[in-house]
Structures are given as structure tokens and as C-alpha cells.
C-alpha positions as CSV (number, residue, x, y, z in Angstrom):
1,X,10.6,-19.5,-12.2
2,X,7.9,-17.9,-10.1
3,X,4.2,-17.9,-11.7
4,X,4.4,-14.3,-11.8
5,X,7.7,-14.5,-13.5
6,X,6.0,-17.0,-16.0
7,X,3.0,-15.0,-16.6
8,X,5.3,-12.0,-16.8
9,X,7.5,-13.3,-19.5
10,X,4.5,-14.4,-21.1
11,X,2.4,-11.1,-21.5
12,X,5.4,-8.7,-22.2
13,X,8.1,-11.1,-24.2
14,X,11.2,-12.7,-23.4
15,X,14.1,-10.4,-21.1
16,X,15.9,-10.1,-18.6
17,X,15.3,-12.8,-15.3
18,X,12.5,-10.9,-13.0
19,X,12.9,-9.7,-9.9
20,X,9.8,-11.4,-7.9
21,X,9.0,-10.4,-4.4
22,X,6.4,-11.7,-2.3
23,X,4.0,-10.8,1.0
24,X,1.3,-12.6,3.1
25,X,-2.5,-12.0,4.1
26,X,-3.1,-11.5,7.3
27,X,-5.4,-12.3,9.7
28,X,-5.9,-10.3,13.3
29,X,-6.6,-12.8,15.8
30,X,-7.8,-9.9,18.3
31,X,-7.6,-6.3,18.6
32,X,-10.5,-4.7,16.2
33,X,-10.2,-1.0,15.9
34,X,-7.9,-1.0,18.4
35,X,-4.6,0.2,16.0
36,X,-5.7,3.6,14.9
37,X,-6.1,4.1,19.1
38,X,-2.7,3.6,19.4
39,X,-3.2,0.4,21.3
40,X,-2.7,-3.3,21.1
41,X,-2.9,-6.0,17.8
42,X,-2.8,-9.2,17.6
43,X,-1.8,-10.4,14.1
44,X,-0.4,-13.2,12.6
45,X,0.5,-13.5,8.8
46,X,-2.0,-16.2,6.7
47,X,0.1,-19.0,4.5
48,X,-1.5,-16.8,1.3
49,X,0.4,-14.7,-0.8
50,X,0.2,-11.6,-3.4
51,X,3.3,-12.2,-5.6
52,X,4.6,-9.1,-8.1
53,X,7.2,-9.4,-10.4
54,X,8.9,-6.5,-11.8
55,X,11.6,-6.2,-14.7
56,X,13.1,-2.8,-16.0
57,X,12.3,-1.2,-19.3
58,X,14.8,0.9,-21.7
59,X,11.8,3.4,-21.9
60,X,9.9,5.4,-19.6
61,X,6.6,3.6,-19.7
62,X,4.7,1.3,-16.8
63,X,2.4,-1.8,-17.8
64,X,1.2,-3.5,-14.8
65,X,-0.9,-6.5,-15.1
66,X,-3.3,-8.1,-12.2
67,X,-4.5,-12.0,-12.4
68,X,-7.0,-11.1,-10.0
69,X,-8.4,-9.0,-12.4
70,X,-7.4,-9.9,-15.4
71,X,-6.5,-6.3,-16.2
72,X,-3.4,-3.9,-17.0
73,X,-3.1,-0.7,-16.7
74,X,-0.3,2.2,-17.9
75,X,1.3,5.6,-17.4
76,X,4.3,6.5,-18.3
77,X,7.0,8.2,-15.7
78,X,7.3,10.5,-14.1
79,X,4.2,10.7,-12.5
80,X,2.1,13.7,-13.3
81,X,-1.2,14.6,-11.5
82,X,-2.5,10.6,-11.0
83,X,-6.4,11.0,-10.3
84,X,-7.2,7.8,-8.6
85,X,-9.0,5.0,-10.6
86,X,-11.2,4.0,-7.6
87,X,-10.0,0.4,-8.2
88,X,-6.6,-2.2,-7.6
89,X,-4.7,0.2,-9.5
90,X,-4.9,2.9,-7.0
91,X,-2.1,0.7,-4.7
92,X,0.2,1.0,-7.4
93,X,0.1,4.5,-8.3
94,X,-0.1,5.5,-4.5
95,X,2.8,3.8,-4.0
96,X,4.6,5.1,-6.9
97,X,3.9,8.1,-5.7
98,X,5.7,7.5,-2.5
99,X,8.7,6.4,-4.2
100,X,8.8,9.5,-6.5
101,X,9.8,11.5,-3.3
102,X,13.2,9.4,-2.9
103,X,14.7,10.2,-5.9
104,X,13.8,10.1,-9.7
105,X,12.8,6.9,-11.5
106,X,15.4,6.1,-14.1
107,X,13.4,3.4,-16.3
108,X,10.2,2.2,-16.5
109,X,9.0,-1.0,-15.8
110,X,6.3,-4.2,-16.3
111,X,5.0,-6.0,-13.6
112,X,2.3,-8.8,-12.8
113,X,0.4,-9.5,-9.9
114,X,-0.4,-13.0,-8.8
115,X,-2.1,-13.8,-5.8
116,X,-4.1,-16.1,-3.6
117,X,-5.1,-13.5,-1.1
118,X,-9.2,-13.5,-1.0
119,X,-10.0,-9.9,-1.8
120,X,-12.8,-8.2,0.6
121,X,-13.0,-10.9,3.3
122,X,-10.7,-9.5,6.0
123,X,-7.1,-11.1,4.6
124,X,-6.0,-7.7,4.0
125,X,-5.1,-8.2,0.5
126,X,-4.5,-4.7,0.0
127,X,-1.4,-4.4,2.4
128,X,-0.3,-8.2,1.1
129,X,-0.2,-6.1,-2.4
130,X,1.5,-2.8,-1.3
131,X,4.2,-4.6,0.8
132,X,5.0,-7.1,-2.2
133,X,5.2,-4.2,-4.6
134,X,6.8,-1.8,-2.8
135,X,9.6,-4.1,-1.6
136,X,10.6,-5.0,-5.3
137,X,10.0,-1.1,-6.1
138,X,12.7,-0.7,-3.7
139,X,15.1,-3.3,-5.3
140,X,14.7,-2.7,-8.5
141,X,15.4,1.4,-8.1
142,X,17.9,0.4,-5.5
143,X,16.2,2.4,-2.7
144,X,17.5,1.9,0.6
145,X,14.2,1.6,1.8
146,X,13.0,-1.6,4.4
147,X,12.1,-2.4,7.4
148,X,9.5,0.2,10.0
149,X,10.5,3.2,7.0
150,X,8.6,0.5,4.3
151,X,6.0,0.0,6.0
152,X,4.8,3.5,6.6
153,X,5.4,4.2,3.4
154,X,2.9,1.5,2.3
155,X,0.3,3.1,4.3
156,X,0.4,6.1,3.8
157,X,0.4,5.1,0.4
158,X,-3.2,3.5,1.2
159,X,-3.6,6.5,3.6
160,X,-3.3,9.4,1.1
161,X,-4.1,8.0,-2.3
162,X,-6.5,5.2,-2.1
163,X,-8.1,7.4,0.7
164,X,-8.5,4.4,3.1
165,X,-7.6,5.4,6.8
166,X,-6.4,2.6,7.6
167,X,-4.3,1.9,10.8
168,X,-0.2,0.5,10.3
169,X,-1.1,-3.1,11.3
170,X,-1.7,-4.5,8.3
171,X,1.0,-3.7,6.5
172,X,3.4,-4.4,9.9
173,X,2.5,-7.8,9.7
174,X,2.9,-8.3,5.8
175,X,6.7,-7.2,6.6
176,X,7.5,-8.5,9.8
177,X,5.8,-11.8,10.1
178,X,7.2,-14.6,11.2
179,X,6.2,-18.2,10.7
180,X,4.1,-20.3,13.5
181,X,4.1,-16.9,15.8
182,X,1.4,-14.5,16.1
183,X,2.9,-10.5,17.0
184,X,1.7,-8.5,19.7
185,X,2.1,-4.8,18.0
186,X,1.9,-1.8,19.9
187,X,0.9,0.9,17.7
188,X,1.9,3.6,19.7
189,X,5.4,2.7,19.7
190,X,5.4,0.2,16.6
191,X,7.3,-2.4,18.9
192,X,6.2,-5.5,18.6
193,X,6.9,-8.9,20.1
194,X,6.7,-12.6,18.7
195,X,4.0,-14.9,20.5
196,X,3.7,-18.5,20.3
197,X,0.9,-19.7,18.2
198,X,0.7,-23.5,18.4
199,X,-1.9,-24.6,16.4
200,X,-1.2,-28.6,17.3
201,X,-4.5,-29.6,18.8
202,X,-6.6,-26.2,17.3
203,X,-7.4,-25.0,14.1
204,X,-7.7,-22.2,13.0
205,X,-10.8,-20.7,10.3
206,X,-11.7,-18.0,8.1
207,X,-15.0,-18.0,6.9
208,X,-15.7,-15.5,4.6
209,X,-19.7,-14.3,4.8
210,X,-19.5,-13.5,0.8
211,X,-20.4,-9.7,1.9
212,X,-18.2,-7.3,0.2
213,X,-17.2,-4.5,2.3
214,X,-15.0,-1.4,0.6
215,X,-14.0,-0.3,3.8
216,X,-13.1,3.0,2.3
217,X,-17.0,4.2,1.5
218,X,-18.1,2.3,4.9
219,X,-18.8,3.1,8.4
220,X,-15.3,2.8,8.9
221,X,-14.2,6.6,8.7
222,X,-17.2,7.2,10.7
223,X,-15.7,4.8,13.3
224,X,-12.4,6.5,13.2
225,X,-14.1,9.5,13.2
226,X,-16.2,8.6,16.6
227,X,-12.8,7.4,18.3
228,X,-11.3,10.4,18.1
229,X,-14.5,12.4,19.0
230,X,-14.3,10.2,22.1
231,X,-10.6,11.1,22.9
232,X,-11.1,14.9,22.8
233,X,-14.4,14.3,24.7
234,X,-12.6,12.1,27.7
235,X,-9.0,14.3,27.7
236,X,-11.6,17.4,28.3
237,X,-13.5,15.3,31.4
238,X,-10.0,14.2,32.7
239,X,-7.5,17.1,32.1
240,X,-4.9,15.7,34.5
241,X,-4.6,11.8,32.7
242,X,-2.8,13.5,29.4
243,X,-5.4,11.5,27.2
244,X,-4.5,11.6,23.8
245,X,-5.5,8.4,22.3
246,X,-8.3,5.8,23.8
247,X,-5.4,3.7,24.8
248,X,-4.5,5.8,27.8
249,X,-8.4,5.3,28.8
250,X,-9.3,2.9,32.1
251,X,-12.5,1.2,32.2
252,X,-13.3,3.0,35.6
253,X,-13.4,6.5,33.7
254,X,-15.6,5.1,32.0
255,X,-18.2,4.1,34.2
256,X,-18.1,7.3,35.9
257,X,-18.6,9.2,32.8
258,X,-21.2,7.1,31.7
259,X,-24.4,9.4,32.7
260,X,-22.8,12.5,31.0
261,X,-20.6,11.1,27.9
262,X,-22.6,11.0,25.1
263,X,-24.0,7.2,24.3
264,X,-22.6,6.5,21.3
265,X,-19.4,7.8,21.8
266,X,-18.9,5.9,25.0
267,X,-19.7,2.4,23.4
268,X,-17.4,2.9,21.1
269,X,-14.6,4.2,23.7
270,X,-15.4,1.1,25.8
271,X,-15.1,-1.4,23.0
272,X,-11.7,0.2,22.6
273,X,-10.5,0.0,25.8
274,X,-11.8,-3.5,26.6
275,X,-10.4,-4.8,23.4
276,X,-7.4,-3.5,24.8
277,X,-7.5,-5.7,27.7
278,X,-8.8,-8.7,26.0
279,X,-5.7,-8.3,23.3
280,X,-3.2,-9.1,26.5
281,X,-4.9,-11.4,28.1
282,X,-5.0,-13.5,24.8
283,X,-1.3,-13.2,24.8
284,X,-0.9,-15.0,28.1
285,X,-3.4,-17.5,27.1
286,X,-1.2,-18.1,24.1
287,X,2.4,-18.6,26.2
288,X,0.3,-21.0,27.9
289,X,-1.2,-22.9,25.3
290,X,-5.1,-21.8,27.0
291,X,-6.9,-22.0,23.9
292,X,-10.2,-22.5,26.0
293,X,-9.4,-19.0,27.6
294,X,-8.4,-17.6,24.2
295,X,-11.9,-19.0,22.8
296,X,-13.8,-17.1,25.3
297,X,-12.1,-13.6,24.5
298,X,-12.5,-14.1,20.8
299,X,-16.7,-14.2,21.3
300,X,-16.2,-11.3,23.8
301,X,-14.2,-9.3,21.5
302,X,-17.3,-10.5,18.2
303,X,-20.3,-9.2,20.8
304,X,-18.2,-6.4,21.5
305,X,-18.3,-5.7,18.3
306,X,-21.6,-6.3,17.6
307,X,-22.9,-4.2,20.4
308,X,-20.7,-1.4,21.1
309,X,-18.7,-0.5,17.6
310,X,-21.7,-1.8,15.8
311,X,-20.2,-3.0,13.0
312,X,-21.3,-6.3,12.6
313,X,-24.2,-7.7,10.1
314,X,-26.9,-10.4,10.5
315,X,-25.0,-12.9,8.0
316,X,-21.6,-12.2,10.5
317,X,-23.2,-12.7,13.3
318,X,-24.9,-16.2,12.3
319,X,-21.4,-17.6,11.3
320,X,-20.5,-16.8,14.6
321,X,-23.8,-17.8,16.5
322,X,-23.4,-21.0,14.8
323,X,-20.1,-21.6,15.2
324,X,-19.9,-20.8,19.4
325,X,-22.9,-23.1,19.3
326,X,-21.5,-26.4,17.3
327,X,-18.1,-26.5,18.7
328,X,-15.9,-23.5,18.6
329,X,-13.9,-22.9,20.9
330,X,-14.7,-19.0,20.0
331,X,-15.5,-17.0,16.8
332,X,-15.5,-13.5,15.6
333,X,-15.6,-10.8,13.2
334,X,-12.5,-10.0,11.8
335,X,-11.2,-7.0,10.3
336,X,-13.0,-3.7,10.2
337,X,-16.6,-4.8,10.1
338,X,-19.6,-4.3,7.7
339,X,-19.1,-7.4,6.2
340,X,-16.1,-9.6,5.5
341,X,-14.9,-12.7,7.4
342,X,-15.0,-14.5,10.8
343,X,-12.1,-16.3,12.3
344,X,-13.5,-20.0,14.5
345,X,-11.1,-21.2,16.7
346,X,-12.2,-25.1,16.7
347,X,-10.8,-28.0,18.2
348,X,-8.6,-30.1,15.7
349,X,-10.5,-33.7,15.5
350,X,-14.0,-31.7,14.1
351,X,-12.4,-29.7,11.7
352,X,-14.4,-31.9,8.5
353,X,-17.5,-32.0,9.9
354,X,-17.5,-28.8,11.3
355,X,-16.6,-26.8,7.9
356,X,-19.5,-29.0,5.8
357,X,-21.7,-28.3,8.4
358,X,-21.5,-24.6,9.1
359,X,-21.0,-24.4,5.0
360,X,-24.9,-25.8,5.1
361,X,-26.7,-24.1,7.4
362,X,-25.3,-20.6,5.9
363,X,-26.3,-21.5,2.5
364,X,-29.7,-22.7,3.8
365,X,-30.3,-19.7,5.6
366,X,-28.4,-16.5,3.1
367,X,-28.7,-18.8,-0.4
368,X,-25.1,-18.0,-0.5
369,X,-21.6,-20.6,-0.4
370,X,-19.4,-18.8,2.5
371,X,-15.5,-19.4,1.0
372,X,-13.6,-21.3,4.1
373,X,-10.0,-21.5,4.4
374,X,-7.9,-23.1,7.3
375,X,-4.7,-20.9,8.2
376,X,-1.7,-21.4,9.7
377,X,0.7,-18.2,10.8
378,X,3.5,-17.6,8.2
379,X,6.4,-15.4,7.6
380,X,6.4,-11.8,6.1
381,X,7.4,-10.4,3.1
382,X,10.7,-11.8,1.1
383,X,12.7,-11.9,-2.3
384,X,11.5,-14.6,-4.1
385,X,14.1,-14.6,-6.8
């Protein structure tokens, strides 16, 4: 049996077998802030799971318990008017509250959470969570529910409820991962294609800085926010390009908009659009195993980042610093900034001393451990039993 299966049989008695589903972290290799422009991601799923197991009650009632936490909580269905709990539980209930408009619930349930998804270093736990749940949601209730149709609903579960406006990449990739391939997703028309990601001679890094960010009370909005300010401010310059996202922006309207566009808005719509750019030219770096190439567009993408979204922090951009400087092939920040993770690309044979190394210096400098994990691209969400 699964571990959630154990622990589930454990907490709430013996029953009937579980029905245990599973999804994957992710980690973006490139494209930051680039998915709520309705432009390109470059995702691949991380070899780290969030686990649920669910098994039906004869009564009404819902008791969900988190390892993570080390907490349950309950309500009893149907839903009523959920507040949110401004904490894990929040994914359930929006997510219950999704399923509610299929059809009615019929029995309650117990679930547990296990998972090895870092929480608030850029793995995306939260979408590894949603996907997981939702997905045994679905085959417990016997939903017809999967695929593109599962995935929205997870985020607008995180969308509406947990008040995060979060773009549909991370929950895409927790679905529709597969293993040793990142995908190049197109958010505009949530197509997305399979890309080699040989890892033979490379390895790949997540260092976590130890900064918790909760995205949902960060600059982030404000980011959002500014992108879109941007968009209505460039489809009013340039009437006849049909601008409706930064996507459909060109570097050259840019520059001759620069005098007049107001400055904080254009760094943010450049960062966009040359993220863009830098997203497919690190797929044909990939096809042909350029990792040299793809090195260099990571750090573009981090000072990017740093310089034009302005979302990076001084213990961020040492990891980085340090990194580009002892080795790397390329580093960045990963995810939506304010603190978080970075991702090293770094040439297989230093790999030891490289991790003990930059592991020093960041504790000598912040008086902090950074958590490191290698990762290696995996496949999406599945039945487990």
C-alpha cells in the first residue's frame, strides 16, 4: 500500500482499499511571468510528489488530514458558505467547490496528504496538491472530468478561492508531464509540445534561498496588475497590431515607445516580451543538446528579472551571482519572485563540490542552510492504486 494509504488506514480505521492518486512539483526552466501574458513556458515536472488518498464514507462528513502539517480539518457536505482558512486547507475546499457545480456529492469522504513537494520554494506545491486531489475527487464521485477541463478547474480553484492569480502552467505541467521531456506550453492556445531534456552530462539544481514568499499577499498581483496596465497602454499606442496580451508585443515597439511609455510599465512589458524570445530559443538549444547556449539564457532571463520585473531579493541574487561565478553553466530565479528558489544549470562532474560549496558561502553570508535538491523531469499526475 501507498504511504498515504498507510497513514490513511491508520488515522481513520480499517475500510475499504483507498483510492490514491498522485501529482509532481514542477519546476519552470524559463518563461517567468510570461503565462498570465498569454505567451511561452517552459516547464518540466520535478521527480517529487504530493500523494492524497481518499476513501468514501456512509455519512456526509469530510476529514482531511495533511503530513505536512500535521493537521486535519472538517466540514460536512454540502458545502455551505466556506470562508477561506488562509492556509493548506483553502486548496481543498476551493476545489470542492468546483466539484459541487458538476453534480451533488453523494458521501463524504477521508483523505490524507503525503508529500515531498518543498512548500514556498518555487516547486509549486500547491498545483502538485490540487491536481492530486482533484484527480481522485474525480474518481471517487465518478466525474468525467480529466485532461485540459481538470486543469482549469484546479486553477480556478486557486484562482477564485485561495485568491492566488495565478497563471494555468502549473497545474498543466502537474497533469500533463512527461518523463525526461520538458513542455513548451503556449498559454494562449494551451497547446503544448514535448522537448527533449537530456540531462546526461548536466544537472540540474534547485536551491531554495529559505525566503518564504506567499505569493498571494506579494508583489505578484501588483505584477499582474502592471502587465495588463502595459497591454491597454501599448494596444492604445498601436491601434492597428490588435494587442491584447504582451505576447502580441515586438521588441521594436518598444524601443519606439520608450520616451513616452511610462518607465515602469515598459520594464515590465520588455521583460515579457524578451522572456518570450529567450523561452524559444531555449527550445532549440534543447533539440540540440546546447546546454552552453541554454546556460546563457537562463542568467539573461535571472537579470531580467532582477532589473526589469524587479522581483528578485539580495539572498536570490547571491545564489545566482555565485553560482554563474563557480561553474554554472547559468542560474536563475525561479517561480514568481520575492523569494523562493533558483534553478543552476551545472556541468555533471562538479555537481559534489559545487552543492557544499555554494551551501557555505550562503550560510556564511545569510546565517541560513539553503535546502538543495537535484531534479530530473518526471511524468504528470496518475492513479496510484
Amino acid at each position: 500500500m501507498s504511504k498515504a494509504g498507510e497513514l490513511l488506514e491508520k488515522l481513520f480505521g480499517p475500510g475499504p482499499e483507498p483510492l490514491v492518486t498522485r501529482a509532481p512539483g514542477r519546476a519552470n526552466l524559463i518563461g517567468e511571468h510570461t503565462d498570465y501574458n498569454e505567451g511561452y513556458v517552459l516547464p518540466f515536472a520535478v521527480d517529487r510528489y504530493t500523494e492524497v488518498a481518499l476513501r468514501r464514507r456512509q455519512d456526509m462528513a469530510v476529514h482531511v488530514y495533511t503530513a505536512a502539517f500535521d493537521g486535519t480539518f472538517s466540514l460536512s457536505l454540502p458545502l455551505g458558505e466556506e470562508k477561506r482558512r488562509g492556509n493548506w486547507a483553502d486548496y481543498i475546499i476551493g476545489i470542492l467547490r468546483e466539484f459541487s457545480k458538476l453534480g451533488p456529492f453523494p458521501h463524504g469522504f477521508d483523505a490524507v496528504i503525503v508529500s515531498d513537494v518543498p512548500i514556498g520554494s518555487g516547486l509549486s506545491s500547491s498545483a502538485s496538491l490540487e491536481v492530486a486531489f482533484a484527480a481522485g475527487l474525480g474518481q471517487l464521485y465518478g466525474f468525467e472530468i480529466g485532461g485540459l477541463e481538470l486543469v482549469k478547474l484546479c486553477q480556478r480553484a486557486e484562482n477564485d478561492f485561495v485568491g492566488m492569480p495565478c497563471g494555468i502552467m502549473d497545474q498543466y505541467i502537474a497533469y500533463f508531464a512527461e518523463p525526461a521531456k520538458a513542455l513548451l506550453l503556449d498559454t494562449r492556445s494551451l497547446r503544448a509540445r514535448p522537448v527533449p531534456l537530456n540531462l546526461k552530462d548536466v544537472r540540474l539544481l534547485i536551491i531554495d534561498s529559505g525566503v518564504h514568499r506567499a505569493l498571494a499577499s506579494s508583489g505578484y498581483a501588483a505584477r499582474r496588475k502592471e502587465c495588463e496596465e502595459a497591454t491597454h497602454w501599448l494596444a492604445r499606442a498601436f491601434p492597428e497590431e490588435n494587442i491584447r496580451a504582451l505576447r502580441d508585443v515586438e521588441r521594436e515597439m518598444l524601443d519606439k515607445v520608450r520616451e513616452r511609455m511610462p518607465a515602469v510599465l515598459w520594464k515590465r512589458a520588455l521583460h515579457v516580451v524578451e522572456e518570450n524570445a529567450r523561452v524559444l530559443a531555449a527550445v532549440e538549444a534543447l533539440y540540440k543538446d546546447d546546454f552552453k547556449t541554454l546556460g546563457q539564457l537562463l542568467y539573461a532571463s535571472h537579470l531580467s528579472l532582477r532589473n526589469f520585473f524587479e522581483v528578485s531579493i539580495p539572498e536570490i541574487d547571491f545564489l545566482v551571482e555565485w553560482g554563474v561565478n563557480h561553474g554554472a553553466l547559468g542560474a536563475r530565479l525561479m517561480g514568481g519572485g520575492f523569494g523562493g528558489a533558483t534553478i543552476h544549470l551545472i556541468p555533471a562532474g562538479i555537481r559534489d563540490t559545487y552543492v557544499k560549496e555554494i551551501a557555505q558561502a550562503y550560510t556564511q553570508t545569510f546565517g541560513k542552510q539553503p535546502r538543495i535538491l537535484e531534479v530530473s523531469p518526471a511524468p504528470g499526475a496518475k492513479m496510484v492504486q
